[in-house]
ChimeraX commands (.cxc) that place a marker at each C-alpha (Angstrom):
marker #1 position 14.92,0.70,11.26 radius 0.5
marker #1 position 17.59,3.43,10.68 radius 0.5
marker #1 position 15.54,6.86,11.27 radius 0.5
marker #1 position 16.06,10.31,11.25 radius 0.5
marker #1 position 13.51,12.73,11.73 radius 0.5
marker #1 position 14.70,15.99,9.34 radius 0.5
marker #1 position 12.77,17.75,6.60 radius 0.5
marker #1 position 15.21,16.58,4.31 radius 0.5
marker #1 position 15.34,12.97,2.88 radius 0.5
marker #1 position 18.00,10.98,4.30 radius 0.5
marker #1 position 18.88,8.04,2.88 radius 0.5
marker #1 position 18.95,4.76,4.80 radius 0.5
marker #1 position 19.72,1.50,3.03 radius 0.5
marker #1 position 19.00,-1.00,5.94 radius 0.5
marker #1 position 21.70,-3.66,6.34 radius 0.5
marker #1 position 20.93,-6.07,3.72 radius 0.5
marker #1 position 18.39,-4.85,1.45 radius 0.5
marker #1 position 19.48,-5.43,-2.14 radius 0.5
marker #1 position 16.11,-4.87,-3.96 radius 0.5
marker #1 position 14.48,-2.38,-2.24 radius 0.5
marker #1 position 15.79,1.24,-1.22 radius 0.5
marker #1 position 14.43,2.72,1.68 radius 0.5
marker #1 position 14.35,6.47,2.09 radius 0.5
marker #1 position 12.12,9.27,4.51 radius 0.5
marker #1 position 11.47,12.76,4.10 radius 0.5
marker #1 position 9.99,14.06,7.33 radius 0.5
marker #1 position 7.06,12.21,7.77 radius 0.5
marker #1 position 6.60,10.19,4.64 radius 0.5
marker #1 position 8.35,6.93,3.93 radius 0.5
marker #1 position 9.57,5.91,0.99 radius 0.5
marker #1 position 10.27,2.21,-0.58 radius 0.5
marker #1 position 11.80,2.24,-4.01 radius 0.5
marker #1 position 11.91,-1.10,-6.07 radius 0.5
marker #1 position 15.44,-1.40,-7.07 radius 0.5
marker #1 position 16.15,-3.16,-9.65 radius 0.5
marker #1 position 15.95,-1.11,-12.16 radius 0.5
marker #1 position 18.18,-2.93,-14.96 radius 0.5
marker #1 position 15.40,-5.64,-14.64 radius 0.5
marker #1 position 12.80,-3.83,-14.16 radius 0.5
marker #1 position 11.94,-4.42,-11.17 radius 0.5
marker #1 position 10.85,-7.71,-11.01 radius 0.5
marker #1 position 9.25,-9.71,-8.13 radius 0.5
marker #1 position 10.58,-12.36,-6.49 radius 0.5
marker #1 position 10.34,-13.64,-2.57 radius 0.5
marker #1 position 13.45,-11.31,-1.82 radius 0.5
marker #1 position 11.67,-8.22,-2.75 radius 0.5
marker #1 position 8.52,-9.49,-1.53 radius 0.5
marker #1 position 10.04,-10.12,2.18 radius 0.5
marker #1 position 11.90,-7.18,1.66 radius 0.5
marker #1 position 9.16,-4.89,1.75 radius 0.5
marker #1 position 7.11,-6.72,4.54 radius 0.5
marker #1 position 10.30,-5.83,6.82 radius 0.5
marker #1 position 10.50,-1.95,5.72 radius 0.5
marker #1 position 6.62,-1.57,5.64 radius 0.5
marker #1 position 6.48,-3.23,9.20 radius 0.5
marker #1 position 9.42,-0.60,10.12 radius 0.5
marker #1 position 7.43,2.23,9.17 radius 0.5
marker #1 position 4.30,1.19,10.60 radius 0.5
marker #1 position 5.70,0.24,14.09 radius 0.5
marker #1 position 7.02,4.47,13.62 radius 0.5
marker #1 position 4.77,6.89,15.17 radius 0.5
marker #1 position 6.73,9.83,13.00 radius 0.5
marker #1 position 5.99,7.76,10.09 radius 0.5
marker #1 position 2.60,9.27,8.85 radius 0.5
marker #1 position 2.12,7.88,5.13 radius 0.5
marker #1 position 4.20,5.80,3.09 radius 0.5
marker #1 position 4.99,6.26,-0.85 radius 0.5
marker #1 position 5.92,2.87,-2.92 radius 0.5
marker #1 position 8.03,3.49,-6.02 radius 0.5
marker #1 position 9.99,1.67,-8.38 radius 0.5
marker #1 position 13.61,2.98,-9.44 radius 0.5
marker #1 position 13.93,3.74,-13.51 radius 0.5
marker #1 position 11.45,3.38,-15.95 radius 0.5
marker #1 position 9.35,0.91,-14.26 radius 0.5
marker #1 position 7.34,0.33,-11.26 radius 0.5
marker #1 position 7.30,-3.60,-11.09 radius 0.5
marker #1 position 6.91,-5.65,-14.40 radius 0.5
marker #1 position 6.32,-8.42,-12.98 radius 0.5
marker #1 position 7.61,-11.80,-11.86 radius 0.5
marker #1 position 11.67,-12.58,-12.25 radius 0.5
marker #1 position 11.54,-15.05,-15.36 radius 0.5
marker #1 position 13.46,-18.28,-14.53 radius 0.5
marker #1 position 13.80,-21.40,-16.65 radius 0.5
marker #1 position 12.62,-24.75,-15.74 radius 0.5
marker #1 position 9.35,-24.02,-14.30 radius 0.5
marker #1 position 10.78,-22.24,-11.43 radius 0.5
marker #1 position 9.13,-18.87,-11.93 radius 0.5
marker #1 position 5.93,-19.91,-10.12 radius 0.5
marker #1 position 6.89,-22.48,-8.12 radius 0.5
marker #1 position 7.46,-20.88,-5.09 radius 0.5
marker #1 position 11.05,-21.73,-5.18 radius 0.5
marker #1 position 12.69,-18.49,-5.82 radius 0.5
marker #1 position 14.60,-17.30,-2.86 radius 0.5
marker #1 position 11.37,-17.70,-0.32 radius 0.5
marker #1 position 13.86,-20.00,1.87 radius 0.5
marker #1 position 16.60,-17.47,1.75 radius 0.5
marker #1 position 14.23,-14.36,2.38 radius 0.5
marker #1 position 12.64,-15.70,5.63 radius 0.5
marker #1 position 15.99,-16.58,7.03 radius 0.5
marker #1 position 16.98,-13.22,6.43 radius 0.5
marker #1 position 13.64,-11.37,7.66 radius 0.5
marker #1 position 11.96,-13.77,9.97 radius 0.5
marker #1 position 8.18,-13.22,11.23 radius 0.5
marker #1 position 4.98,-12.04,10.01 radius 0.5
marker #1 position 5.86,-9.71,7.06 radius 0.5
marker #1 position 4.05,-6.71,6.90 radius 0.5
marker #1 position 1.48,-6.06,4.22 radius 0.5
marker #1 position 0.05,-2.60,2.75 radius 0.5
marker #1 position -3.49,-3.27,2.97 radius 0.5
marker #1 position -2.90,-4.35,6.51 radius 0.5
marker #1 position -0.61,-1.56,8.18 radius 0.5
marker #1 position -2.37,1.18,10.01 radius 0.5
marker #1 position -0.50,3.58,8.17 radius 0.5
marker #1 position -1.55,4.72,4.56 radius 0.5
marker #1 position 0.34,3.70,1.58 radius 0.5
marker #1 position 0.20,4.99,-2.00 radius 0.5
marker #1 position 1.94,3.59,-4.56 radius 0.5
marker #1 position 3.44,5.83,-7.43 radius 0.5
marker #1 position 3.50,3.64,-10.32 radius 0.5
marker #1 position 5.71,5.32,-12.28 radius 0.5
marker #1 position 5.83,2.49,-15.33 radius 0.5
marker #1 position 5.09,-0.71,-15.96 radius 0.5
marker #1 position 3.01,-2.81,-13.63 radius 0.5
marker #1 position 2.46,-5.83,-14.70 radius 0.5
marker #1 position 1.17,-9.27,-12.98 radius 0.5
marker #1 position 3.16,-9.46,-9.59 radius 0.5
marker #1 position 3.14,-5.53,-10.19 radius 0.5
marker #1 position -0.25,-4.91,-10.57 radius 0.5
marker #1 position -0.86,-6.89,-7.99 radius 0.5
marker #1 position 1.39,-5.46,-5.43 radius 0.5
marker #1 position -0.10,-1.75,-6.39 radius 0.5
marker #1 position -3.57,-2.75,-5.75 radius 0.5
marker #1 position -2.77,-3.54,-2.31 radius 0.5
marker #1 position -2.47,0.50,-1.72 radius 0.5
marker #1 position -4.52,2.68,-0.62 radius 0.5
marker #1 position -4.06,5.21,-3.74 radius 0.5
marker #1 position -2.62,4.67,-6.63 radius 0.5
marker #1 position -0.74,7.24,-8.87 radius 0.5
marker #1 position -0.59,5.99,-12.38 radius 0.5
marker #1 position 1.87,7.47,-15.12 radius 0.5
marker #1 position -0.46,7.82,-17.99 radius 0.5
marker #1 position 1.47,5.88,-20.37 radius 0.5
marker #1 position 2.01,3.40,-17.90 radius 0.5
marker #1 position 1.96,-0.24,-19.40 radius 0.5
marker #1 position -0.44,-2.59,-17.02 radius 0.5
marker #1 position -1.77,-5.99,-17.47 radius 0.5
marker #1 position -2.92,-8.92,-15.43 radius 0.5
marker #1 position -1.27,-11.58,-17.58 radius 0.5
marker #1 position -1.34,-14.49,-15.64 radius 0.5
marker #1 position -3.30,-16.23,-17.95 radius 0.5
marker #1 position -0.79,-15.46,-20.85 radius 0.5
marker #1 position 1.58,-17.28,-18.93 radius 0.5
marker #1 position 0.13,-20.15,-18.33 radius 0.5
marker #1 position -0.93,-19.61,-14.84 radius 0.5
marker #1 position -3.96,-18.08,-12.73 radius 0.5
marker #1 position -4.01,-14.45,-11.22 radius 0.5
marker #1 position -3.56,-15.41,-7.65 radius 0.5
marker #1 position -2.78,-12.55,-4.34 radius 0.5
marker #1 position -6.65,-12.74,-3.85 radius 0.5
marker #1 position -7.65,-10.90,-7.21 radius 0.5
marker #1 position -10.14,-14.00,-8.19 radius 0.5
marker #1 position -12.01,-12.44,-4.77 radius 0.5
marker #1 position -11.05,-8.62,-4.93 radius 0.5
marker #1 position -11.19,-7.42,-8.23 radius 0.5
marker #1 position -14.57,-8.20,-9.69 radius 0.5
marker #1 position -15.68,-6.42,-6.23 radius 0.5
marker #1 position -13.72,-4.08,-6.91 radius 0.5
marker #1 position -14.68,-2.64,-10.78 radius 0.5
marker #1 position -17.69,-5.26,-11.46 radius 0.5
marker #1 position -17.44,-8.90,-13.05 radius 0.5
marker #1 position -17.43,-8.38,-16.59 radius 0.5
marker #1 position -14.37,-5.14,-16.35 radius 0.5
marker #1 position -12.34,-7.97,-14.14 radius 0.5
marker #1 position -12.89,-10.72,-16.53 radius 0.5
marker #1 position -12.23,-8.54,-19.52 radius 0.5
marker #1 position -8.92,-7.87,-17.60 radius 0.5
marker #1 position -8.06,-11.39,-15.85 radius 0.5
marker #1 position -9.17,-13.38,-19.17 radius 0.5
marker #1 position -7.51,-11.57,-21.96 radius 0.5
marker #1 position -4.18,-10.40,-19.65 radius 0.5
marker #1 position -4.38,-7.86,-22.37 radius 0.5
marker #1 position -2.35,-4.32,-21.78 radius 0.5
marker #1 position -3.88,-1.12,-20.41 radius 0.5
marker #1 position -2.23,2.12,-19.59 radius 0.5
marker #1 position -2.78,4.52,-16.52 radius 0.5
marker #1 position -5.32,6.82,-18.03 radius 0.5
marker #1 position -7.57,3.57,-18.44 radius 0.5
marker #1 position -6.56,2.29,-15.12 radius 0.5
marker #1 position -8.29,5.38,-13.86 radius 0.5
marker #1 position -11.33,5.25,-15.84 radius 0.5
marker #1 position -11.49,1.38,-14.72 radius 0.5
marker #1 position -11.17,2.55,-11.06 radius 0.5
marker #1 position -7.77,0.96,-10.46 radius 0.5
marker #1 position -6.33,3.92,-10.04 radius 0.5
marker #1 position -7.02,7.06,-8.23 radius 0.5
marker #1 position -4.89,9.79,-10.97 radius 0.5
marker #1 position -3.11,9.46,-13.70 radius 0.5
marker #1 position -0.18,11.77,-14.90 radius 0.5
marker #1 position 2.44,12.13,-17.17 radius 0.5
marker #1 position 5.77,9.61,-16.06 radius 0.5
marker #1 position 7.74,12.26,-14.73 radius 0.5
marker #1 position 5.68,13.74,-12.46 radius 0.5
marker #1 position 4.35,10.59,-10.93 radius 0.5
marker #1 position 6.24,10.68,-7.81 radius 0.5
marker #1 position 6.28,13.74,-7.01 radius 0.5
marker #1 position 2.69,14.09,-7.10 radius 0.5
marker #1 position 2.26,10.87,-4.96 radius 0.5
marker #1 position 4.57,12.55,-2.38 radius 0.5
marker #1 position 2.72,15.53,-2.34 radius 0.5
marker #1 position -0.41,13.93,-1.59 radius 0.5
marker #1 position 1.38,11.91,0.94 radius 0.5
marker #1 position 2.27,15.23,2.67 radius 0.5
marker #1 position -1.14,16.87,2.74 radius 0.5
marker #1 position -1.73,12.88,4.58 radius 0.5
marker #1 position 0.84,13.44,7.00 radius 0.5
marker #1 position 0.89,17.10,7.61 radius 0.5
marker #1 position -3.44,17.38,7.86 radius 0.5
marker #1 position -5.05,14.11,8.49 radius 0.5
marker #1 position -4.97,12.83,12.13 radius 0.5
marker #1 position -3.00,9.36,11.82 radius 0.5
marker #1 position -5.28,7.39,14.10 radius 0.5
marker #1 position -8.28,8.48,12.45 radius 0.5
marker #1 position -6.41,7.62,8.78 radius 0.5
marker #1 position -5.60,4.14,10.34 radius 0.5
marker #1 position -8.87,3.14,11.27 radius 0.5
marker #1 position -11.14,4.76,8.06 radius 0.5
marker #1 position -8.49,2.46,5.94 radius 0.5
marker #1 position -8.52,-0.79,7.91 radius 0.5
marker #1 position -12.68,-0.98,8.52 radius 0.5
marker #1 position -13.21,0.04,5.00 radius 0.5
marker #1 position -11.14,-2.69,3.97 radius 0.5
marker #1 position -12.44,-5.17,6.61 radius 0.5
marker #1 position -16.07,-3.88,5.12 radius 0.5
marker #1 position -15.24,-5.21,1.83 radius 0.5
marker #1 position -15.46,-8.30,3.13 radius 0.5
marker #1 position -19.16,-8.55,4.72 radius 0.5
marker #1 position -22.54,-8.47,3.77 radius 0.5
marker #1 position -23.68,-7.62,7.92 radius 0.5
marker #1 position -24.79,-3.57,6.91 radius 0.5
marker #1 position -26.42,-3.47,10.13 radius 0.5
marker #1 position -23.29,-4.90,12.14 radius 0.5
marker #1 position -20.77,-2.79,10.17 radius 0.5
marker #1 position -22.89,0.49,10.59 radius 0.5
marker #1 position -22.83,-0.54,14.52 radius 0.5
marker #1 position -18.92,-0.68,14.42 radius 0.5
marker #1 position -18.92,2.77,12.53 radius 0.5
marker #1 position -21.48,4.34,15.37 radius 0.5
marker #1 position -19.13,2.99,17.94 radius 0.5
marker #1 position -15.94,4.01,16.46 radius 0.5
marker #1 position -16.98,7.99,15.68 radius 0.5
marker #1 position -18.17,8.09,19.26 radius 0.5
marker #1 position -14.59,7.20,20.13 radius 0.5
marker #1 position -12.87,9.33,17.98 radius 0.5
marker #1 position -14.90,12.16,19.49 radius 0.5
marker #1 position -14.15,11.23,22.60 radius 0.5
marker #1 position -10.37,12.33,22.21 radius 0.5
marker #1 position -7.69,14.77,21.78 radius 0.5
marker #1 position -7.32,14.36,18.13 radius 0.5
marker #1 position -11.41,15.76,17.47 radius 0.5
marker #1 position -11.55,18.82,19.49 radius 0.5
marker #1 position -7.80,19.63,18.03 radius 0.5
marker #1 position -8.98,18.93,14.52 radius 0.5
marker #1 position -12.25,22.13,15.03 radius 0.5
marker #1 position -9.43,24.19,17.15 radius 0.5
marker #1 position -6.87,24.50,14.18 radius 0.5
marker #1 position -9.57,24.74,11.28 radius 0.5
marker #1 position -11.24,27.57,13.44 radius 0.5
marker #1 position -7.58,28.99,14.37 radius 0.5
marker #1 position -6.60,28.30,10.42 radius 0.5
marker #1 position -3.33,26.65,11.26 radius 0.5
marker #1 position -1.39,23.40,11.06 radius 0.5
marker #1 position -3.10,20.50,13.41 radius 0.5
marker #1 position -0.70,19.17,16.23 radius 0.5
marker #1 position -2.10,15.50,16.44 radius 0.5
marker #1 position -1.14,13.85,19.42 radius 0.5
marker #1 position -2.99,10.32,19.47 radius 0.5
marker #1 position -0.58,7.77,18.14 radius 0.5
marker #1 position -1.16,5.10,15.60 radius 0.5
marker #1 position 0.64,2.22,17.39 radius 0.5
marker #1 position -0.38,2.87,20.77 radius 0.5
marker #1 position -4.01,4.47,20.42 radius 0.5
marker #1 position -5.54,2.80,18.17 radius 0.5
marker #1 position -8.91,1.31,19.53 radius 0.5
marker #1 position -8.30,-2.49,19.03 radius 0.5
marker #1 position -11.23,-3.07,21.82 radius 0.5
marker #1 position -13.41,-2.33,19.35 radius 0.5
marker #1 position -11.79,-3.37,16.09 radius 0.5
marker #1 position -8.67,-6.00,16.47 radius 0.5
marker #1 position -6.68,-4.78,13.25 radius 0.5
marker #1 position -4.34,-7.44,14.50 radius 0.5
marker #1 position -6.61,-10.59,14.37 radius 0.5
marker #1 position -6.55,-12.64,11.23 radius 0.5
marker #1 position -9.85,-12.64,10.22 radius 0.5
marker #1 position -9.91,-8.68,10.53 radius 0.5
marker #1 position -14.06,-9.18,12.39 radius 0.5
marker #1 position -14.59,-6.36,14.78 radius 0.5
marker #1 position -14.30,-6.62,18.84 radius 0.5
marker #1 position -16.69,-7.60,20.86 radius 0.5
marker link #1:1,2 radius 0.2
marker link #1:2,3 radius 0.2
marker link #1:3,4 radius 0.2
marker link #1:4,5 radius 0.2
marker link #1:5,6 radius 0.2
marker link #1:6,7 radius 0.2
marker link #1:7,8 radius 0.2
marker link #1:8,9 radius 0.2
marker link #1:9,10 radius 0.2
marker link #1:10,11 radius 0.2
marker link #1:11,12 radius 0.2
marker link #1:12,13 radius 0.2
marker link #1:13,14 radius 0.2
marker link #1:14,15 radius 0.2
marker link #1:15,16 radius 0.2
marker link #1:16,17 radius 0.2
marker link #1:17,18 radius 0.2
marker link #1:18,19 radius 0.2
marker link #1:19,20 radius 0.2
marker link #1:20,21 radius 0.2
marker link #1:21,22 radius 0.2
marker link #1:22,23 radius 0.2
marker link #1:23,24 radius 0.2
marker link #1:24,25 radius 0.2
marker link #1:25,26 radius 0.2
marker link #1:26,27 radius 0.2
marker link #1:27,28 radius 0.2
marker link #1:28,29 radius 0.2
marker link #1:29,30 radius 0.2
marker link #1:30,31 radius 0.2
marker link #1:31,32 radius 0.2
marker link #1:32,33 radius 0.2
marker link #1:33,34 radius 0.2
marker link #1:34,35 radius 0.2
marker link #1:35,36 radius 0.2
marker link #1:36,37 radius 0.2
marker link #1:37,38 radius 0.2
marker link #1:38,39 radius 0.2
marker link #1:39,40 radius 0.2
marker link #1:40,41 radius 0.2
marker link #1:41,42 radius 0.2
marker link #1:42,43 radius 0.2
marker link #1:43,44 radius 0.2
marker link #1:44,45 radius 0.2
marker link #1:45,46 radius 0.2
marker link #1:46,47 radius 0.2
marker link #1:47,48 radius 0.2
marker link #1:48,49 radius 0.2
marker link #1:49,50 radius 0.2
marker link #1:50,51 radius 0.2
marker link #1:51,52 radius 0.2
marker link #1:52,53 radius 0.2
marker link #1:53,54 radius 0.2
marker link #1:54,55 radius 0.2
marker link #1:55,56 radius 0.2
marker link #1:56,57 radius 0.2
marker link #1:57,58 radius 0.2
marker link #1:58,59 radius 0.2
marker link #1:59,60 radius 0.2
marker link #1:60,61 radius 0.2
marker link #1:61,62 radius 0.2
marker link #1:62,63 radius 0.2
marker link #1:63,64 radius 0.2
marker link #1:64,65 radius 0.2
marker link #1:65,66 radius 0.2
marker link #1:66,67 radius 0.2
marker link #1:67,68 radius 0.2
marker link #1:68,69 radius 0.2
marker link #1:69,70 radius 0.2
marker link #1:70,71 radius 0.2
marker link #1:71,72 radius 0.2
marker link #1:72,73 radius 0.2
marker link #1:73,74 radius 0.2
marker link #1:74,75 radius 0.2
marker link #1:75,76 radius 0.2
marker link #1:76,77 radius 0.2
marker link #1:77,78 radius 0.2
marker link #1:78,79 radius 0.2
marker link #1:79,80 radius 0.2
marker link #1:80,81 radius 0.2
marker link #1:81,82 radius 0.2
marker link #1:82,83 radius 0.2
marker link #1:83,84 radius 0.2
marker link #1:84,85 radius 0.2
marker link #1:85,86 radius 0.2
marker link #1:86,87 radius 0.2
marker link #1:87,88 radius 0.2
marker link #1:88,89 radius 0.2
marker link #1:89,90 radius 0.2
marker link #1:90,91 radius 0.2
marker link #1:91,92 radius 0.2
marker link #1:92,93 radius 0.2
marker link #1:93,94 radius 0.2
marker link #1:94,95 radius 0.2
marker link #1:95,96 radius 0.2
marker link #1:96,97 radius 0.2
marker link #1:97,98 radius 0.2
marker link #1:98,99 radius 0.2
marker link #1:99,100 radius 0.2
marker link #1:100,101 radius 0.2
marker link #1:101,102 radius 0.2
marker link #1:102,103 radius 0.2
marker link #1:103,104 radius 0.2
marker link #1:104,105 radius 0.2
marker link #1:105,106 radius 0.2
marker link #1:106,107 radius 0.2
marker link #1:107,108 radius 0.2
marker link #1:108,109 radius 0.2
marker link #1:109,110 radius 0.2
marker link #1:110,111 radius 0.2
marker link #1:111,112 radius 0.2
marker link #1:112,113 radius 0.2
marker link #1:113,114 radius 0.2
marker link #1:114,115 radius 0.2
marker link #1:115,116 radius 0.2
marker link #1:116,117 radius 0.2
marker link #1:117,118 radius 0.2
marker link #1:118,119 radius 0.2
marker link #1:119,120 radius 0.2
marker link #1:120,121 radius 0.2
marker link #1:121,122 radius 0.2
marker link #1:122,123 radius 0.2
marker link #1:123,124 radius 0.2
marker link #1:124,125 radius 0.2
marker link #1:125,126 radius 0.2
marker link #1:126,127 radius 0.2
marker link #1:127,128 radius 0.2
marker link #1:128,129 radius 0.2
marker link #1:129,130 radius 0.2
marker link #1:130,131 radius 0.2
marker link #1:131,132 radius 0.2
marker link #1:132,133 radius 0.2
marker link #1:133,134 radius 0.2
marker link #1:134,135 radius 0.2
marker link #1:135,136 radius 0.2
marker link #1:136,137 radius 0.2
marker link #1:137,138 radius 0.2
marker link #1:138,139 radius 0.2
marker link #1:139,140 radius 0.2
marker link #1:140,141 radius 0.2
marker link #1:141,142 radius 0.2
marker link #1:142,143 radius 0.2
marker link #1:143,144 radius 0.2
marker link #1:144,145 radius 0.2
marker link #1:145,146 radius 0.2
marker link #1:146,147 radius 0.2
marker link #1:147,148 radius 0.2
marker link #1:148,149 radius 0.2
marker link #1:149,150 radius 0.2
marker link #1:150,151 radius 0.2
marker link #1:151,152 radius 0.2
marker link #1:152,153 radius 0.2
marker link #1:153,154 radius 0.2
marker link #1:154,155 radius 0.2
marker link #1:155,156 radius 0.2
marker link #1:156,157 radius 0.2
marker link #1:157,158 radius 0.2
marker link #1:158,159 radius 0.2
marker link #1:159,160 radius 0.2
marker link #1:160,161 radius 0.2
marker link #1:161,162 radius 0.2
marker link #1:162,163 radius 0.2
marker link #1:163,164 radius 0.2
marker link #1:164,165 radius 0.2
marker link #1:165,166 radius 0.2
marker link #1:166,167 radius 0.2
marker link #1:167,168 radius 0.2
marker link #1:168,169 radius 0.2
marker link #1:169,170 radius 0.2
marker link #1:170,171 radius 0.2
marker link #1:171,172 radius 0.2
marker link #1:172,173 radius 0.2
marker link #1:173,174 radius 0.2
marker link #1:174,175 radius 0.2
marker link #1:175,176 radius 0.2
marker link #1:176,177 radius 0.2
marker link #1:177,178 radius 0.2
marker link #1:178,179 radius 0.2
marker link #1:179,180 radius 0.2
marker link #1:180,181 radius 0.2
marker link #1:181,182 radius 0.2
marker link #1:182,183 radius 0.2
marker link #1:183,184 radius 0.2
marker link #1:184,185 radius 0.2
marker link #1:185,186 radius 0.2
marker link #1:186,187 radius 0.2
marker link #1:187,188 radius 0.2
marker link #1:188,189 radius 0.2
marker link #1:189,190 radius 0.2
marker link #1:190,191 radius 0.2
marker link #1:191,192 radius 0.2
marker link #1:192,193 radius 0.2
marker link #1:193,194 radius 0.2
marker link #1:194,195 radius 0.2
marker link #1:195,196 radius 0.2
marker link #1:196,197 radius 0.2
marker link #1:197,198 radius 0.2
marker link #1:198,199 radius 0.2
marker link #1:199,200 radius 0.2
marker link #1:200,201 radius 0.2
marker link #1:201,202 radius 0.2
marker link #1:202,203 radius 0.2
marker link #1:203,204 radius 0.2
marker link #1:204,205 radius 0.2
marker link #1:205,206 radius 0.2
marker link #1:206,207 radius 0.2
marker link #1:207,208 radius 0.2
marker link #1:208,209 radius 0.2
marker link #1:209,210 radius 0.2
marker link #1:210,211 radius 0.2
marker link #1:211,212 radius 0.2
marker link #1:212,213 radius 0.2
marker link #1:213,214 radius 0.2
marker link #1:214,215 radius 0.2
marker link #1:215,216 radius 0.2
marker link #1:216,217 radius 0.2
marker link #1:217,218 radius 0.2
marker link #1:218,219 radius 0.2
marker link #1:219,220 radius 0.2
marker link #1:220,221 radius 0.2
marker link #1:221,222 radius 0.2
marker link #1:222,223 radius 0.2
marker link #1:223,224 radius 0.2
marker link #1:224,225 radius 0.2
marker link #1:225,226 radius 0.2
marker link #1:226,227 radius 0.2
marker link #1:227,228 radius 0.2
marker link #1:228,229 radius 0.2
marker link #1:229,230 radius 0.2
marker link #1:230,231 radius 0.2
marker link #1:231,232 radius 0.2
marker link #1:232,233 radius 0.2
marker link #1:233,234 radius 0.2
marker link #1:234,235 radius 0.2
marker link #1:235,236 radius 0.2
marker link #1:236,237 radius 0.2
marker link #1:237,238 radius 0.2
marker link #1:238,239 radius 0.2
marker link #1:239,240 radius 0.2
marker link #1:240,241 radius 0.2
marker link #1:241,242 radius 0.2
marker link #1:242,243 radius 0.2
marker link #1:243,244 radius 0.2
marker link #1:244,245 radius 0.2
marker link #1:245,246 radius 0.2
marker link #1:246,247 radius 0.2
marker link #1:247,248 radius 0.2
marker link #1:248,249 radius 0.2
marker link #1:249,250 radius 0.2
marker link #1:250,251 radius 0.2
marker link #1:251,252 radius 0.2
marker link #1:252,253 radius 0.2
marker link #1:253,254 radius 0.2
marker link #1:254,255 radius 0.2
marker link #1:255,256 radius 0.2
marker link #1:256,257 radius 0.2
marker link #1:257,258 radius 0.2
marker link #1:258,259 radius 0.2
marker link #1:259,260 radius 0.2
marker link #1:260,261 radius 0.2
marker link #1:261,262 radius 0.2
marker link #1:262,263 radius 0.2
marker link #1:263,264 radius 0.2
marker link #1:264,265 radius 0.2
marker link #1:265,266 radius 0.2
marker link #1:266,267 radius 0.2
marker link #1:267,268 radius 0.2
marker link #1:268,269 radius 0.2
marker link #1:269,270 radius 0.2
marker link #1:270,271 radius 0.2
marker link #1:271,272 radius 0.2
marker link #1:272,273 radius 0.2
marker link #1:273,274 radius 0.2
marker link #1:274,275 radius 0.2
marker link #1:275,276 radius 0.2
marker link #1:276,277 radius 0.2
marker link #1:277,278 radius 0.2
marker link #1:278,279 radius 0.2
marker link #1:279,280 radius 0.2
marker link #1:280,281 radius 0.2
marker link #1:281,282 radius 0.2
marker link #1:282,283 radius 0.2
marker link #1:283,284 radius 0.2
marker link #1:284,285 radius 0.2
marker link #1:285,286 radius 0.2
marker link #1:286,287 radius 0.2
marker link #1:287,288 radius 0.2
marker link #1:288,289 radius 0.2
marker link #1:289,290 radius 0.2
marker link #1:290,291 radius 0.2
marker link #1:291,292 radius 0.2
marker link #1:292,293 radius 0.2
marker link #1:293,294 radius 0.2
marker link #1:294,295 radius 0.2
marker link #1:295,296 radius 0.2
marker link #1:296,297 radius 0.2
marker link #1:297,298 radius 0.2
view
């Protein structure tokens, strides 16, 4: 990944992106859906697309939160329309797009490093869907949202059958997946989809601003595991198992540098100098982020 570590952002388009922009300003990362004439719409170019430049930032120690974006007045509206059936058949361009960006794509919920996604208009089906995957969500207020899967003949699929009733009850997700009706961001918020909602224009720049406080305050190994075992803990019933792993992973934490340096600046009231690194500190003996099944090490 083309890098530069400045204050200011520097653009770097990465040898054959075409639906994604990929930008950095100091330690925040930015993707920007680009396709802004169709408003942004999904398809497995994209999607591969932004496995490769989340997996880039990630694998970047300078890297310390990234900001997802979509270029004009919409964030993602969904799935690329095509005729024939082809729109959901898996068809479009997955061939093509793992040619082109081979391996394991990266995904947000996944990477060690935090990712909020500035949904700056519509997100809709494969938009929604990619948002939720963040870790915070900035909504424009007026934004126009919908799971509308059902509308199209088709069932919401990316794991929302599982996630979403966990995530704002059964009867909020069913009112949601059923009807594919149309929400905006202000009712995204008060659903618990998303995390703020603001008016359209100032939807990225508050994202980024959060994503600064992230990057300039928060110590990046302790971001990376609070967001990965909170995840993995969505996903088991063992309380007594998952409060063990917690126990075990605070007794870590303040075991090293990044604990004492965290009371030294607050008590010294200036800027924390982190220096435990997110891709080479991070204590997979006792939690393999990497394994499939996300369980905690033994």
């Amino acid at each position: 990944m083309t890098t530069e570590n400045t204050q200011g952002i520097r653009h770097s388009e990465l040898p054959g992106y075409e639906a994604i922009l990929v930008d950095r300003k100091g330690p925040v990362g930015l993707i920007t859906l680009n396709r802004p004439e169709q408003l942004n719409s999904w398809d497995w170019l994209m999607s591969a697309e932004i496995g490769h430049a989340l997996a880039g930032f990630d694998s970047d120690d300078s890297i310390r939160c990234i900001v997802l974006t979509g270029a004009g007045r919409a964030f993602c509206a969904g799935a690329g329309l095509l005729p024939a059936g082809r729109t959901f058949d898996g068809s479009l361009t997955k061939e093509e797009a793992q040619r082109r960006f081979p391996g394991q794509p990266a995904s947000a919920d996944r990477i060690r490093t935090p990712v909020i996604a500035a949904v700056n208009g519509s997100a809709v089906g494969a938009g929604i869907t990619m948002a939720l995957r963040a870790d915070i969500i900035v909504a424009a207020e007026e934004a126009k949202i919908g799971f509308v899967f059902n509308r199209r003949g088709v069932i919401p699929d990316a794991d929302l059958l599982w996630s979403l009733p966990r995530r704002i009850g059964y009867q909020r997700a069913m009112d949601l997946l059923l009807t594919g009706r149309i929400f905006d961001g202000k009712e995204a918020v008060q659903l618990g989809l998303a995390t703020t909602a603001v008016p359209a224009d100032e939807v990225l720049s508050t994202a980024m601003r959060i994503a600064h406080d992230l990057a300039e305050n928060v110590a990046p190994v302790s971001m990376a595991i609070t967001k990965l075992v909170a995840r993995a803990f969505l996903e088991t019933n063992e309380r007594e198992a998952a409060l063990d792993l917690e126990r075990r992973l605070f007794r870590w934490a303040g075991q090293h540098a990044d604990a004492p340096e965290g009371v030294s600046a607050f008590r010294e009231k200036r800027a924390p100098q982190w220096t435990l690194s997110k891709t080479r500190d991070f204590p997979t003996h006792l939690f393999d982020d990497r394994g499939d099944d996300m369980t905690p090490s033994e």
